[in-house]
C-alpha positions, -999 to +999 in steps of 0.1 A: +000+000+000+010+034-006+026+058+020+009+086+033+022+117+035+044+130+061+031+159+066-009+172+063-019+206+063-058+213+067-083+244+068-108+245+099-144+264+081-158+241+053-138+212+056-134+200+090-161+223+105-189+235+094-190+271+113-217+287+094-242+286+119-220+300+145-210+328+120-246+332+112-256+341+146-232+361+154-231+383+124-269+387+128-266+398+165-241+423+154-260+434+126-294+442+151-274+461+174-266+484+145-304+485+129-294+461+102-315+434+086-301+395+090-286+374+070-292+344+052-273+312+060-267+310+022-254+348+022-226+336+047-215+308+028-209+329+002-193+357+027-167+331+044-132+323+037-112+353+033-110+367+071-127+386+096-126+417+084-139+404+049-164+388+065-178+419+083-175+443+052-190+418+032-220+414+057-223+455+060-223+462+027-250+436+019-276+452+049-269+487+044-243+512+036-206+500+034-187+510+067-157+502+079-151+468+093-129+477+125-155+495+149-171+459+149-141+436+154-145+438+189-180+434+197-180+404+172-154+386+194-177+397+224-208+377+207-187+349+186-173+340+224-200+326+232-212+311+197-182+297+182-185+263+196-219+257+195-224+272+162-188+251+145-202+216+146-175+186+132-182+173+097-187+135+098-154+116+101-132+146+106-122+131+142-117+096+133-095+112+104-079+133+122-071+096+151-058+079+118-034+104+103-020+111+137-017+071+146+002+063+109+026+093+116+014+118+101+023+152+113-003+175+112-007+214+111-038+236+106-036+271+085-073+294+086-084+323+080-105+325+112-090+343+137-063+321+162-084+328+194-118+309+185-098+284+160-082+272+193-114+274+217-132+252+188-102+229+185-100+223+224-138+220+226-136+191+201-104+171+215-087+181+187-058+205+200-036+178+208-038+164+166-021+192+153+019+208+160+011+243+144-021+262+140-019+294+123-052+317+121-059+344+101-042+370+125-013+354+134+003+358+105+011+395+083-005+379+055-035+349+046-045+329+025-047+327-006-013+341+001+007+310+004+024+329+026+005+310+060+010+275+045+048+277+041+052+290+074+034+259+090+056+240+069+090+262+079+076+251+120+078+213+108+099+188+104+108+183+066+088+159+047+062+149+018+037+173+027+000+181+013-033+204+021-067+193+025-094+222+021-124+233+005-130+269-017-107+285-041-090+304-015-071+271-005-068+255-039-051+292-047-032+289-015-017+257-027-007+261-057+014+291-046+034+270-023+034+246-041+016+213-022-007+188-040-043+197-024-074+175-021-105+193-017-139+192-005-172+189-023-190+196+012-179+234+020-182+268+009-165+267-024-187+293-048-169+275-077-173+242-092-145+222-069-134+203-105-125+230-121-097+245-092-072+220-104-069+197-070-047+164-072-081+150-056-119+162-054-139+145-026-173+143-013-166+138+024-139+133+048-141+097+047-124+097+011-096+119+023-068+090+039-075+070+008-070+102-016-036+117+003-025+080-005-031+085-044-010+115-042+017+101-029+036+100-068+030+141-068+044+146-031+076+161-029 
């Protein structure tokens, strides 16, 4: 049987968790303090993937004027607090997943755009802290993805070895092609594109088909 890599990078939102809801909720409390109409679970699949501060100027400028997302940063992490894990349930099979890979010798990292504080209350609150040796969010870092930037620096903090990335919107397949990692990617998250056209070594439907396609990629792995 073919090896598996040494080394797997994942995103958290759409392809481990699905934090919609959570994001939903919050969002819309925000939005009510500030006379604003709610959104649409569908309107924050859309709005997800690129950050915080995307989020929040996407969701302002979709229920009113445009403003400024920075006056809202912190009341957002007053409200998410108490949202995140509730609202971030697992996708089937991300934890048993997560069990393999780390049992075979894997070593595993985790680079997101959400930012590092509620990425690590949401890992802890699953078990799943203790799977990965790096997590980067989306503010601990000058730049984020798609800037490769994030994912070579969780590499730079790990041993060397075959490495790949396992997400689920264009943001990550753009991420990985500039740093250069074979990628499989997710049918099941927020991807506004058609997942088959983003030029992934491997398209799946759910996590269950993830061990099986990081060990077809093994001939791209470098």
């Amino acid at each position: 049987m073919r090896s598996l890599p040494d080394i797997v990078l994942f995103d958290l939102d759409g392809t481990l968790v699905d934090s919609a809801p959570g994001l939903q909720r919050t969002l819309n409390a925000v939005l009510a303090e500030n006379g604003r109409r709610p959104l649409s679970l569908e309107e924050v699949h859309r709005f997800v993937g690129e950050g915080l501060d995307t989020l929040l100027a996407r969701a302002l400028a979709a229920t009113g004027s445009a403003l400024e997302p920075g006056p809202f940063r912190a009341r957002w992490f007053e409200v998410y607090e108490g949202l995140a894990i509730q609202g971030s349930p697992s996708y089937p099979f991300a934890g048993a997943l997560l069990r393999s890979l780390t049992d075979q010798g894997c070593r595993l990292g985790l680079v997101t755009n959400k930012p590092q504080r509620p990425t690590e209350q949401i890992l802890r609150a699953l078990g799943w802290i203790g799977h990965f040796e790096v997590v980067l969010g989306g503010d601990a870092l000058p730049t984020r993805k798609p800037d490769p930037g994030p994912l070579r620096e969780a590499l730079a903090r790990l041993p060397p070895g075959r490495a790949a990335y396992v997400g689920d919107s264009a943001i990550d397949a753009q991420a990985a092609r500039g740093a250069d990692l074979p990628l499989v990617l997710l049918r099941h998250g927020y991807c506004q594109e058609d997942p088959d056209s983003l030029g992934a070594q491997a398209v799946v439907s759910g996590l269950d088909e993830v061990e099986e396609a990081l060990r077809g990629l093994s001939r791209a792995l470098t």
